[in-house]
C-alpha positions as CSV (number, residue, x, y, z in Angstrom):
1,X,89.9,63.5,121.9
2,X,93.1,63.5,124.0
3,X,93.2,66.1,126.7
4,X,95.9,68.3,127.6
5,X,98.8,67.4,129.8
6,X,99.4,69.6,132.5
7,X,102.5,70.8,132.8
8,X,104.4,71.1,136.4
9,X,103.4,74.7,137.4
10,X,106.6,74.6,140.5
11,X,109.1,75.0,137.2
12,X,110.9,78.5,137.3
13,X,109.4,79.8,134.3
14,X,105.8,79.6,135.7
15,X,106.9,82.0,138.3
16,X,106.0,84.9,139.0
17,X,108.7,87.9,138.2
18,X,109.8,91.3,138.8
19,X,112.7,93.1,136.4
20,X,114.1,96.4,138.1
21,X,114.0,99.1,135.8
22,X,113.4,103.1,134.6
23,X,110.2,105.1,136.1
24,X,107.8,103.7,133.7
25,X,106.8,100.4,135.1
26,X,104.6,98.0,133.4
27,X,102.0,94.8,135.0
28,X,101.5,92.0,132.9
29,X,98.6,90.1,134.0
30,X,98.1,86.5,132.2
31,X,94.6,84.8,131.1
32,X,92.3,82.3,132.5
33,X,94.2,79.3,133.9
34,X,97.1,80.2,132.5
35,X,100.5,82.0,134.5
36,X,102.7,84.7,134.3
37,X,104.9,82.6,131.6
38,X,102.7,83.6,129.2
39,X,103.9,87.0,129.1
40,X,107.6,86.3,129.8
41,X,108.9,87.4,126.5
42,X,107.3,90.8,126.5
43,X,108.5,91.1,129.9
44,X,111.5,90.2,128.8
45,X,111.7,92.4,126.1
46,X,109.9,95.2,128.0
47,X,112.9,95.2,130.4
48,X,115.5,95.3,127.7
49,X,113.7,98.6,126.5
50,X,114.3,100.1,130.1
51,X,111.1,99.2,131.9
52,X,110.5,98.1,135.0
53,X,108.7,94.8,134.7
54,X,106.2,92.4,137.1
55,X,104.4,89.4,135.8
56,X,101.9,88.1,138.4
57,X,100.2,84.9,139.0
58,X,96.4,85.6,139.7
59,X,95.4,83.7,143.0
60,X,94.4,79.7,142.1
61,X,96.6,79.7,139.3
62,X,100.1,78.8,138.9
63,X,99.6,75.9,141.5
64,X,97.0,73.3,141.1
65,X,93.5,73.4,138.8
66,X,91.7,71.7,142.2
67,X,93.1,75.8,143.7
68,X,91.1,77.8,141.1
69,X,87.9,76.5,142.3
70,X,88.6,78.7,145.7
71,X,88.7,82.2,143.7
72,X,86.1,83.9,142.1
73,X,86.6,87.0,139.7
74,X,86.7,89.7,142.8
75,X,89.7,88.0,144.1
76,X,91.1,88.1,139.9
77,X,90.3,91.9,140.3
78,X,91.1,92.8,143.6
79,X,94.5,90.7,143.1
80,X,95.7,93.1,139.4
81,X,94.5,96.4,141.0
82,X,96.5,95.6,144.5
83,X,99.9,94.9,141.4
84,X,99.1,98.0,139.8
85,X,99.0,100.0,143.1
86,X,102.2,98.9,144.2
87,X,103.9,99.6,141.1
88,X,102.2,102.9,141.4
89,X,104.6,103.5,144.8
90,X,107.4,102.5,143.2
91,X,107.0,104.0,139.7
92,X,106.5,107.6,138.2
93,X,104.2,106.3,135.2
94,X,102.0,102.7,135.4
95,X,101.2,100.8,132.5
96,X,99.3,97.6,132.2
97,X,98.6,94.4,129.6
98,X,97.2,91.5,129.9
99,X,96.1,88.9,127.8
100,X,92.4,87.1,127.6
101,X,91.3,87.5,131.0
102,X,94.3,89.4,132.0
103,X,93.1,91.9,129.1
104,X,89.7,91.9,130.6
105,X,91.3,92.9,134.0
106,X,93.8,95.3,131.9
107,X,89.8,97.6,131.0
108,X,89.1,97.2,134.4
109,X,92.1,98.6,135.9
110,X,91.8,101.6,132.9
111,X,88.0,101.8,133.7
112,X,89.1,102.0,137.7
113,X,92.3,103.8,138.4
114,X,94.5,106.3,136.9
115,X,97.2,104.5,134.6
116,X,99.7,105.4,131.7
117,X,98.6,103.0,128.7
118,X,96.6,100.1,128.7
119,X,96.8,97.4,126.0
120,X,94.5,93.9,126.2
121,X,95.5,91.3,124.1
122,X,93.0,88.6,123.1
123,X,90.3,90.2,125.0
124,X,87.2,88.5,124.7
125,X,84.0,91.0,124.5
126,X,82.5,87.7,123.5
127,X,83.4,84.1,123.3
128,X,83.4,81.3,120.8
129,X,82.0,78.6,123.2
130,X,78.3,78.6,123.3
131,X,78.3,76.4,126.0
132,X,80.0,78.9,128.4
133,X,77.1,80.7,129.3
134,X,75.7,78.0,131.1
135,X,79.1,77.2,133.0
136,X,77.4,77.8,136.7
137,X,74.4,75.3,135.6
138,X,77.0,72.9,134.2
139,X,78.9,72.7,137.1
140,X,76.2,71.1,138.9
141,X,76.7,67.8,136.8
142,X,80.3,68.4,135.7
143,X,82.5,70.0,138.1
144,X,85.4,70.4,135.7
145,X,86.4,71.1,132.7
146,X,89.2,69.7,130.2
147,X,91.2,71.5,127.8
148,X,91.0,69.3,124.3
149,X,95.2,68.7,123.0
150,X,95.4,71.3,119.5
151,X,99.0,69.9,118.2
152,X,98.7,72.9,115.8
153,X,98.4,75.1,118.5
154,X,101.3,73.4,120.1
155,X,103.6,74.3,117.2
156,X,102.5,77.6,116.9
157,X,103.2,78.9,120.6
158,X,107.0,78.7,122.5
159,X,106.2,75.5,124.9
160,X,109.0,76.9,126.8
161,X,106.6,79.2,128.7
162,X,103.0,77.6,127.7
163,X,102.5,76.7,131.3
164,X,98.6,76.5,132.7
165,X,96.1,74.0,133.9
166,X,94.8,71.1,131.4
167,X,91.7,72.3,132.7
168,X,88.9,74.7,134.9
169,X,86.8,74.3,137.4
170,X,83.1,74.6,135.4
171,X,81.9,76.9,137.4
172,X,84.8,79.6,137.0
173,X,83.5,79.7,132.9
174,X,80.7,82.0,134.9
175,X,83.6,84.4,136.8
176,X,85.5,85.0,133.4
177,X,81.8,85.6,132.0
178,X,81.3,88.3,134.5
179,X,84.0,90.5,134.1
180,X,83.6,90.5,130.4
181,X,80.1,91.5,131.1
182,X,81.8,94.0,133.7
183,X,84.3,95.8,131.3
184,X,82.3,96.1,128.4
185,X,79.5,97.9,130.2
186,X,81.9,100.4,131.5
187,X,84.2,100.5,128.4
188,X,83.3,104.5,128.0
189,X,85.4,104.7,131.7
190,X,88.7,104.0,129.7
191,X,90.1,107.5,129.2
192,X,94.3,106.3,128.8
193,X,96.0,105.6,125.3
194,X,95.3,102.1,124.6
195,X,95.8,99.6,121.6
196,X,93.8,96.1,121.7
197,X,95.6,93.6,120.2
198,X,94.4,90.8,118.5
199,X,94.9,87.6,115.8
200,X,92.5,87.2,112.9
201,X,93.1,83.7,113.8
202,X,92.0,83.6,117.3
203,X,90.0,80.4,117.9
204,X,88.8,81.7,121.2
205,X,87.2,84.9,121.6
206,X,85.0,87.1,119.0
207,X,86.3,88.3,116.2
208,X,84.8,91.8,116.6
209,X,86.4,92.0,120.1
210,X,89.3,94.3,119.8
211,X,86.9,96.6,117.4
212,X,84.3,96.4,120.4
213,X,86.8,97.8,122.8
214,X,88.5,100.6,120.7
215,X,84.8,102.1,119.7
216,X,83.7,101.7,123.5
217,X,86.4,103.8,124.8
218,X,87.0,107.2,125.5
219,X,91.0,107.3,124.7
220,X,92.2,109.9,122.4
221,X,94.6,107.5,121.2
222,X,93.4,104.4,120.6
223,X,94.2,101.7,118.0
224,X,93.9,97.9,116.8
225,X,96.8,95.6,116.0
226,X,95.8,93.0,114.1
227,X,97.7,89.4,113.9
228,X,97.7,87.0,111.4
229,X,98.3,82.9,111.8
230,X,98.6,82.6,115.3
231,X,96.6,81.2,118.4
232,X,94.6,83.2,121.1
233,X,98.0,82.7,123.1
234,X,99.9,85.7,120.6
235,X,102.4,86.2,123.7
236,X,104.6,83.0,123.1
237,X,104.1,83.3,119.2
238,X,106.2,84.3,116.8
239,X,104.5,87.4,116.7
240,X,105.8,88.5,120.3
241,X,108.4,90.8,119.1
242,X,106.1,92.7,116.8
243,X,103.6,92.8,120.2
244,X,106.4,93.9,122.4
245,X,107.5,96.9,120.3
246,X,104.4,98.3,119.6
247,X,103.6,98.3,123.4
248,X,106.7,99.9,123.6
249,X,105.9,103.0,121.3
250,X,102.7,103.2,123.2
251,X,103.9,103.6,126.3
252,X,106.3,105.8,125.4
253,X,104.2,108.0,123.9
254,X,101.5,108.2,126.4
255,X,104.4,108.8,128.9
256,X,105.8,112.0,127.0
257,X,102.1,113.4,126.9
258,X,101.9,113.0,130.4
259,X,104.1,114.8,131.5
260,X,103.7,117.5,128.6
């Protein structure tokens, strides 16, 4: 099968961003080996709606694949939480997404610290691949691991931001394992509004996932959106828009109960 082709990662929209705003400002935190491009468009569109906006690049990503092998999933952690606390300085109410990993961080952070709204997209409570499990074996006789080409999912997703590596370093598979071990343990800790988002279609994560997160929680208001036809990458689908707005009525929402 023909691998993916990496894409250059020093390109502007692979960069991370920052979109001065209101008092309501929002992280976006991207997914394993991907960047902040992935969630340009809601940050985009977030912005427009009056937010303040920062997409980050988690540390070894957004440079080479060879630089994720230097990171484990405290550093993914520590690297979100540090975002959302300086948003919190700057900003009256904090929100937070993030997509696959990113919305495994996104529990974290609501399991962790005090935050307006949380909503994971794609946020694997379980994956797909059986041979993930065994990642930190694996990377004993295979140190990395290749992305296979999907031209489908190609023509499904906005290749103007799909920017992130052709690959991972095998033994990372058993980081990204962790913290979905971490969040769902602690799912209970998630008292915020919060909406899971995910596609019926996702080829990557569990289809129970988002169902697993809103009955673990705590939330009050708490809710699934459910995609249809599009890749575990939703962010640069055509569905953005639809994902955008309905974080956009969350937020507000939990904002006006706050401050109630």
């Amino acid at each position: 099968m023909e691998r993916v082709v990496e894409r250059n990662m020093s390109d502007a929209a692979a960069q991370p961003f920052l979109l001065p705003g209101g008092g309501h400002g929002v992280v976006l935190i991207h997914g394993f080996t991907g960047t902040c491009a992935h969630m340009r468009l809601l940050g985009d569109q977030l912005h427009a709606a009056g937010f303040t906006v920062r997409g980050i690049n988690l540390p070894g990503h957004g440079t080479r694949l060879e630089d994720m092998a230097r990171y484990t999933w405290k550093d993914w952690l520590q690297a979100a939480k540090l975002a959302v606390a300086e948003m919190q300085e700057q900003c009256q109410h904090v929100s937070v997404a993030g997509l696959s990993m990113g919305g495994v961080l996104t529990l974290l952070i609501a399991e962790q610290m005090e935050i307006t709204a949380a909503v994971p997209i794609s946020a694997p409570m379980g994956v797909q691949n059986r041979l993930l499990p065994f990642a930190r074996l694996g990377s004993l006789v295979m140190k990395t691991t290749y992305w296979q080409r999907d031209r489908e999912r190609e023509r499904l997703l906005d290749q103007r931001y799909d920017y992130g590596y052709a690959g991972f370093p095998t033994k990372s598979g058993a980081d990204l394992l962790h913290l979905m071990r971490l969040a769902r343990r602690n799912l209970y800790a998630v008292t915020c509004p919060l909406l899971a988002v995910q596609s019926r279609k996702d080829e990557t994560i569990t289809a129970d996932s988002a169902e697993v997160i809103v009955n673990g929680v705590s939330s009050q208001r708490r809710g699934v959106m459910y995609l249809e036809d599009v890749p575990h990458v939703c962010t640069i689908s055509r569905e953005h828009a639809h994902i955008a707005q309905a974080m956009i009525e969350l937020f507000r929402k939990a904002e006006t109960e706050k401050t109630a």
